[in-house]
Each structure stands twice: as C-alpha cells, then as structure tokens.
N, C-alpha and C positions, 0 to 999 in steps of 0.2 A: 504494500500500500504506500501509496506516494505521502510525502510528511502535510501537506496542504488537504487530502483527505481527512484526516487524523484529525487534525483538528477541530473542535466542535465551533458550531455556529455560533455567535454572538447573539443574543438578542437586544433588539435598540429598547430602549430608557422608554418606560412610559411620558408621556406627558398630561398632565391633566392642567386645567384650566376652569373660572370659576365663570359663566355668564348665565343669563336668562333662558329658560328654558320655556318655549312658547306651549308645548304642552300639561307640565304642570302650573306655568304661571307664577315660575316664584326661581330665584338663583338657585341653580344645582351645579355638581360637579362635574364637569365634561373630558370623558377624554378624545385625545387628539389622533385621527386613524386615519391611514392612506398615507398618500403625498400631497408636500406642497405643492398648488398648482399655480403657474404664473399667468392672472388675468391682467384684461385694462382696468380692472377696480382693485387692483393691488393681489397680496399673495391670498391665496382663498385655501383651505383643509376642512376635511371632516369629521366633528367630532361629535361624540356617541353620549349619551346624559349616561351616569353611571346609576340611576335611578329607575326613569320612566326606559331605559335603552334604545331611545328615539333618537336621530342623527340628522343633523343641521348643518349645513355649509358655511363655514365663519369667517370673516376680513380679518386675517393675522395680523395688518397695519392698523384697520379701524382698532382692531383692541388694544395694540399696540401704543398707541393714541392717546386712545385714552385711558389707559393704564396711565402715562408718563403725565398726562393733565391731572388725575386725581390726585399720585403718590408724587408730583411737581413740588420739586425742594421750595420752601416755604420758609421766610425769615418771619419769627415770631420775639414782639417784643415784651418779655417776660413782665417785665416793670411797668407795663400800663394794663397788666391781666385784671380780669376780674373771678374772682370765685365765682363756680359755676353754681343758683341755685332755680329750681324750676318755675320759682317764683315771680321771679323776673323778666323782663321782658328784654330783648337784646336785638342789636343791627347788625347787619353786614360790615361786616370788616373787625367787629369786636374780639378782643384775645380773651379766653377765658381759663380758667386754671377747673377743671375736675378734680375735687380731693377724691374720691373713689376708685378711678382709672391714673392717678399718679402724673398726669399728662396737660400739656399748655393746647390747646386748639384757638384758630381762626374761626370764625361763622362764616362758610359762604354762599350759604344759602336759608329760606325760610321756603317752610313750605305746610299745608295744612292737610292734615289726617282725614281718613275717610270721615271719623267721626267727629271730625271739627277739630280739634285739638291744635295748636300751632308748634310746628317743631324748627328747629333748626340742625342746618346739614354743618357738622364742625367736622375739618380736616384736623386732626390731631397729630405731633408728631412722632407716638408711641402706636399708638393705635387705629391709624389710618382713618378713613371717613366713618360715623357715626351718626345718629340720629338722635336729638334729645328735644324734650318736651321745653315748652318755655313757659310762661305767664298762663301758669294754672292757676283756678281763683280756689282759696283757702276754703 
C-alpha cells in the first residue's frame, strides 16, 4: 500500500453560526454545509438549523457585516456612566454601568415590547448586545 493511502482522511472543523431561523421564528444555531459559492450578492453557503434541521442559503458578507457593526470597537467613557436602574428613563448615546453583569454599555437603541414595555438595545463591552427594560412605573 502506497504511504498516501495509509493515511486517514481529515475531517474539516464544523462551523456553526448563530442567525434567524424563519421556521421557528426565533435565533437558532446553524451549521455551515456545502461550499462557498461565489455570487454577484457576495459569498453565499448552506446552513442547516441544528434544531428544526431546515436549510437556508446565507450572505457570508451580509453577516459578516454585520457581525463587525454590532461587536464595532466602541470607546466608552467610564466617568460620565450612569448606574443602570429600570426605573429610569435613558437616550441614545447614554453610558451606563450594570452592577449585575459587571459591564459599562452604550444605548443605541430604544425600542418597544410587544407588550408595550420600552426597552433599550445596550452594546456592552463584556457582554455584547442586550436588551433591558427602562422606565417601568413602580
């Protein structure tokens, strides 16, 4: 037997990846199957929900994207934070300190709950983005 038979095949690395899954309608865990394919809408793959095991065609650049837009290095200035309490009502651009999660976040977004509730979207920089309640009435 030649030494290039002999040796066993390698198997490639999973990848999985985290996006929206239109069948259950909520983030599941996907993995990444096939090859990359080179379109005019950038690199496109197929991956598989590790869930519902429904299979979706995905823009490796779109997520790419915005990957680097959500977790986008962020200068956060410690000494104007505020203590985060749900009490509160808060803007756009406000630094806030979480004693619970140990972590400084930005607000950069507000946004309102099915049930009315008013939340804000904080990039934090231990914790990545987050969802917290704001100006709940006592």
């Amino acid at each position: 037997m030649a030494e290039a038979e002999v040796k066993k095949r390698r198997r490639r690395a999973r990848k999985y990846i985290t996006i929206y899954s239109p069948f259950l309608m909520k983030e599941t865990r996907h993995e990444l199957i096939g090859e990359v394919m080179e379109t005019e809408q950038g690199r496109m793959q197929w991956a598989r929900c590790t869930v519902s095991r429904h299979a979706q065609l995905v823009n490796l650049d779109a997520l790419e994207h915005e990957q680097q837009r959500i977790t986008g290095s962020i200068k956060i200035e410690r000494e104007n934070s505020r203590v985060y309490d749900p009490h509160t009502q808060y803007t756009v651009g406000d630094v806030i300190y979480h004693p619970m999660l140990d972590d400084y976040g930005l607000v950069r977004s507000k946004e309102v709950a099915t049930n009315g509730m008013s939340l804000l979207v904080v990039l934090f920089e231990k914790n990545k983005e987050k969802r917290l309640v704001e100006n709940v009435k006592a």
